[in-house]
N, C-alpha and C positions, 0 to 999 in steps of 0.2 A: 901308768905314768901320765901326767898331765902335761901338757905342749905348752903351759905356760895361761899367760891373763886373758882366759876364755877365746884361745885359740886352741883349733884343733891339727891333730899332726897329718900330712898329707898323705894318705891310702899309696904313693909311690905309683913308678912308672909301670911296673908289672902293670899294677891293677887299673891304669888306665888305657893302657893297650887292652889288657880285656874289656875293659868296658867300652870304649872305642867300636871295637870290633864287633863286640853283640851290637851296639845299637846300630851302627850300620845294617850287621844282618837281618835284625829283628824287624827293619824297617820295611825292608824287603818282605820278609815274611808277612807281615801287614796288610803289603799291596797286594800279593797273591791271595789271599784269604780271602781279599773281598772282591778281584778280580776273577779265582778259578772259579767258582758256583755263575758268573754271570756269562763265562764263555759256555761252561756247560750247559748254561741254559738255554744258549744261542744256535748249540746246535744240534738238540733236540726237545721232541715237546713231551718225552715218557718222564715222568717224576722218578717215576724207578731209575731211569740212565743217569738225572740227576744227583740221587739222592747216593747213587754206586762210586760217586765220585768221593761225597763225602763218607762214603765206607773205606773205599781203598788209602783213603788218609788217615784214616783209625785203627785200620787193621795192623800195620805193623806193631802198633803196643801189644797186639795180643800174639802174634806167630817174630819178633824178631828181637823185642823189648829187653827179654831175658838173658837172650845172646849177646847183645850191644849193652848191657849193664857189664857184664862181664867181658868182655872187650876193651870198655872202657878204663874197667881196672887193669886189665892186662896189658895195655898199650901203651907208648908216651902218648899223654892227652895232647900235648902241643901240637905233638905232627898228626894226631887223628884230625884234631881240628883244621889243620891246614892244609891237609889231603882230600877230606871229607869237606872245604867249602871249595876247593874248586871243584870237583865233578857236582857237587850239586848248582853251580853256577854253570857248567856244561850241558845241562840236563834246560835248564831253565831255558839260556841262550836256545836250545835247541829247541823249547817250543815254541818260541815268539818265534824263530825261524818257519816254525811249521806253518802258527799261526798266519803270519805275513802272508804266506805264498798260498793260504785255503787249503791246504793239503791235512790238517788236522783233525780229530777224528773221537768220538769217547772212549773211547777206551786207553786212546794215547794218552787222556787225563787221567784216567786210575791209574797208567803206570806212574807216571808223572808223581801222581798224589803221594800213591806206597813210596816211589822213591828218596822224594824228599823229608818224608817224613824217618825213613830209615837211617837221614844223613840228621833229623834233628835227634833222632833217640842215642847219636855216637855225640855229637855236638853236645847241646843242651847240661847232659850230666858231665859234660869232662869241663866244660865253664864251673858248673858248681862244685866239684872239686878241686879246680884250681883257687877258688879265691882264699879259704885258708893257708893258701901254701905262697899266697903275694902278701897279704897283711896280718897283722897280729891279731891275736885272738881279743882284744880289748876295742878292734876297729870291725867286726863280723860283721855287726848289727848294720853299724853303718857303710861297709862296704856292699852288702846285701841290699841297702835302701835302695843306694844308687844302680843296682842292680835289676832291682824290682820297679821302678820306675823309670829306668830305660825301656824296659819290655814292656808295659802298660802305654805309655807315651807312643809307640810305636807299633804296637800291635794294636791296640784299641783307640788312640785318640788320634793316630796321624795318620797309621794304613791304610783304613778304610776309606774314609773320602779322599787320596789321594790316591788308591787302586783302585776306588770308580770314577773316577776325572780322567785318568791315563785309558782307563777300556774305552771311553766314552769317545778321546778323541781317537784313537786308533787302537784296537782291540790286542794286537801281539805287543802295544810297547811297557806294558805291567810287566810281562813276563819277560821281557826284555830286560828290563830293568832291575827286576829282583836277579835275573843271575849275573847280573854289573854289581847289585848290591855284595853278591855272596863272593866274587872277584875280588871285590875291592877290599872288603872286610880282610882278605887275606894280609894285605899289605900290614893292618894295624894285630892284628894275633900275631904277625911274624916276629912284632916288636917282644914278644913275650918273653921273660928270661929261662932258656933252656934248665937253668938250675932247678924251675919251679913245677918242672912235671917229670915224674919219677921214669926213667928207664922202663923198659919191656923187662920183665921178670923172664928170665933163660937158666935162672940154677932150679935144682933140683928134676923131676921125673916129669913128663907132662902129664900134663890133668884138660879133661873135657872143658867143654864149653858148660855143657849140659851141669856137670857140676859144682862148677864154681858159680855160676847163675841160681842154683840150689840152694848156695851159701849165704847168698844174699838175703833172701828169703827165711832162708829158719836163722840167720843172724838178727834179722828182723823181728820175727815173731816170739823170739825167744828173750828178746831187751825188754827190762823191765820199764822203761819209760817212753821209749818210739814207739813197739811194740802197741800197746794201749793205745797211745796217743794215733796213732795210724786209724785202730778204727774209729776215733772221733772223729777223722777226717774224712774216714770214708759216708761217716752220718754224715756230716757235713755238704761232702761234695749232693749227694742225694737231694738234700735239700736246696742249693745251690742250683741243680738240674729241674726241679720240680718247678722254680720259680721261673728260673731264666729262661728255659723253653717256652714259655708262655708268655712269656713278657711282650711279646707282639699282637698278642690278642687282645690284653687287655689293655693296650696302647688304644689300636686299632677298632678292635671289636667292643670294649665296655664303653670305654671313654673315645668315641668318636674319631682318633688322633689319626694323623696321616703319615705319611712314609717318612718326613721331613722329621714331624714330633717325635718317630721313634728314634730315629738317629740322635738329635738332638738330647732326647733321653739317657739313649749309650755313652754320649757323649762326656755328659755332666756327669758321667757315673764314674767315666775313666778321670775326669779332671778330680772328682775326690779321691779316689785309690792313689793317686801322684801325690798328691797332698798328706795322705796316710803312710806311703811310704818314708817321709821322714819323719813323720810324728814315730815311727813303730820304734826307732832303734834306743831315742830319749824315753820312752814312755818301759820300755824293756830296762832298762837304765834305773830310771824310779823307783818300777811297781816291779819289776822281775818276768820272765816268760809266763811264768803261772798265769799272772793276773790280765799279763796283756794278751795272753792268745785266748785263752776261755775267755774274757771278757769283748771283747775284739768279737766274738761269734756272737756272744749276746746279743750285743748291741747293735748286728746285721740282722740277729731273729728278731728283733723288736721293729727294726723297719721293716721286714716282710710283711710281719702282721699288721703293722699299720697302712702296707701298702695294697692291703687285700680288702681297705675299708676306703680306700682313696677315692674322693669324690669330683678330682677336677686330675688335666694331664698337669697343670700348674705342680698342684701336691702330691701327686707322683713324682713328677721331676725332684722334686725336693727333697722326697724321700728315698729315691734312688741316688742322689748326691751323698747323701747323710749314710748311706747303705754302701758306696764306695770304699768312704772313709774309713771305717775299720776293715775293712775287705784288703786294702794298703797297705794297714799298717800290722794288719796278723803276716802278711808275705816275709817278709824278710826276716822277723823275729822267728818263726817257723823254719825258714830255711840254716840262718846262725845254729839251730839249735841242732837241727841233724847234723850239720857240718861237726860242731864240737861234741857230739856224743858218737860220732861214728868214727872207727880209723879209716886215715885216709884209702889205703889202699883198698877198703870196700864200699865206698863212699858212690862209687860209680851203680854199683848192685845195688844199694840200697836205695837210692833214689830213685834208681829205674824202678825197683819194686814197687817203690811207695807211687810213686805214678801211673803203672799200670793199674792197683787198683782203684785209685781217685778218678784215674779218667775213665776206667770201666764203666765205673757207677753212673757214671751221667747218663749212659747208655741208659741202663732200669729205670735213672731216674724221671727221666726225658719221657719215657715211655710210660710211664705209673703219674708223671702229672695229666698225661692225656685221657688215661681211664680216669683220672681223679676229675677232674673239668667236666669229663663227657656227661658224668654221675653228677656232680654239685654243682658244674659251674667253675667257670677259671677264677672267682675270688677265694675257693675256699685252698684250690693248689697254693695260692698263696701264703693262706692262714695255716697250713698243713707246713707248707717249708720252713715258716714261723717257729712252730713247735717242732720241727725237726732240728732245725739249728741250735733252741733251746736244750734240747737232750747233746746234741753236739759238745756244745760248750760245758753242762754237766762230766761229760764224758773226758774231755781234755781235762779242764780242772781238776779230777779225781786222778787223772794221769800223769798230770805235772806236780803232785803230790810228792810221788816219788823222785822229784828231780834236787838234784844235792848239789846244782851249780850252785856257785853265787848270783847275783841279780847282774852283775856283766863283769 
């Protein structure tokens, strides 16, 4: 249905209260991101103590992921959301308090890390199930934009330098902050309409955790177009870990650049991705999912490769902007699509699944750029993530073959 002479109809109050609320939280999320690694590093000099912080933030996708997908479908998403962001505003609150008073400790940050992360894996997928159940299936695309560029804008373009300005001027008020952020987010999810998230399921016999967490997974593996399309994602993400791991090397170590340039770098990458994500929902619109998610990877493998020959940090930066841009606008066309090919009531499981293994891979990935570098040099990780993303986008393409949507 058209809203009339090149007006569009408003995504409604639901879906601005979720949006609201994520960007608030995500904003938060931001500051800690780039604030926890530099407390950790303050208070000690073992890389290993460091480096266990950013493990205890990974680890729950692998030991609790499965459980909180399934959780997720089992629960009302509304009140998880709004249970689950006060204690992790509690948790937060309580280490800026720690912080404050020098009483804090590493290992307080690996619980810290698992914990919050165990409140994103309840969070995160019960947001993306909620937005088909606020707008119409004809506004995914673009309700997803604004979705996918709230959390870019905030995790990558404002968190960061504004969770190392606040360490900077006094080290507990990041973490202060972020559990004010996770507080106050509450106010605007509370706006959400209880009609829009399904009751707790109580008929029938009960059933495990362990296997409805199962169902996600072989519901997944078993779809003839996620299914596929998942392992192009997982090439994908591989490649994605091979470049971006290294992307401070070849700031810093090829091309001379300093700690400012790479920032500045990440920077201009996040302001394309914002930019992509509204080109993605029109461009879906046009060309159909097909064309804009395989092609959308192309044309990020084409900047790797070119970024693996880049002879100035000037044409880097440039190609890291241009690398942004469809990085933006594949998100939310990707997300629209799970949303309408999954039911909702598994939509929790499946997305946790698809996420545990995309963010696994970064792991290998991360780890297979460094033997790759060690052997050739960090230009050729580049030109290797180049042709991994080209086989990516192969892969999705041959996968959205099988899709029988309309173009939106």
């Amino acid at each position: 249905m058209m809203a009339g002479m090149g007006t569009q109809r408003s995504l409604g109050s639901g879906f601005r209260a979720l949006l609201g609320g994520s960007l608030v939280s995500n904003l938060g999320d931001g500051i800690r991101l780039a604030a926890l690694p530099l407390l950790a590093d303050s208070l000690t000099s073992s890389p290993f103590l460091v480096a266990s912080v950013t493990a205890a933030q990974y680890l729950p996708w692998l030991v609790f992921a499965p459980a909180g997908g399934a959780l997720v479908d089992r629960w009302n998403r509304r009140r998880t959301i709004l249970v689950t962001q006060v204690w992790r505003g509690i948790v937060m609150g309580g280490l800026g308090a720690l912080v404050w008073s020098s009483m804090v400790e590493i290992w307080v940050l690996c619980v810290v890390a698992f914990a919050i992360t165990v409140g994103e894996i309840l969070v995160d997928p019960s947001t993306v199930a909620l937005v088909p159940t606020l707008v119409d299936d004809d506004q995914l695309d673009r309700a997803n934009g604004r979705m996918s560029s709230v959390e870019i804008v905030t995790n990558d373009f404002a968190g960061g330098p504004v969770g190392t300005a606040l360490f900077g001027f006094a080290p507990w008020l990041p973490f202060l902050f972020d559990g004010a952020t996770y507080l106050g987010s509450v106010v605007l999810f509370g706006k959400l309409p209880r009609s829009a998230s399904p009751a707790e399921r109580r008929d029938g016999p009960a059933r495990s955790l362990k296997r409805e967490a199962g169902e996600g997974f072989r519901w997944l593996r078993r779809h003839r177009v996620l299914g596929p399309l998942t392992l192009g994602q997982i090439v994908y993400f591989f490649g994605v870990a091979t470049s971006l791991s290294l992307l401070v090397v070849l700031v810093k170590g090829e091309l001379d650049g300093s700690n400012s340039a790479f920032g500045i770098i990440l920077a201009v990458a996040a302001a394309g991705a914002v930019l992509g994500t509204f080109a993605g929902p029109p461009l879906a619109t046009r060309l159909g999912p097909r064309a804009t998610l395989s092609g959308s990877v192309a044309a990020q493998a084409l900047t790797l490769c070119l970024a693996s020959a880049a002879p100035t940090l000037l044409a880097l930066g440039a190609l890291w902007f241009l690398n942004g841009i469809p990085a933006g606008t594949a998100r939310p066309v990707s997300r629209s699509l799970q949303q309408r090919l999954t039911p909702n009531e598994m939509l929790g499981r499946v997305n946790v699944t698809t996420r545990i293994f995309t963010r696994g891979v970064i792991v290998f990935g991360a780890l297979f750029a460094g033997v790759l570098a060690t052997v050739g040099g960090v230009r050729v990780s580049f030109a290797f993530a180049g042709g991994t993303q080209f086989a990516a986008a192969a892969m999705m393409w041959a996968a959205l073959g099988r899709l029988s949507l309309p173009k939106n």
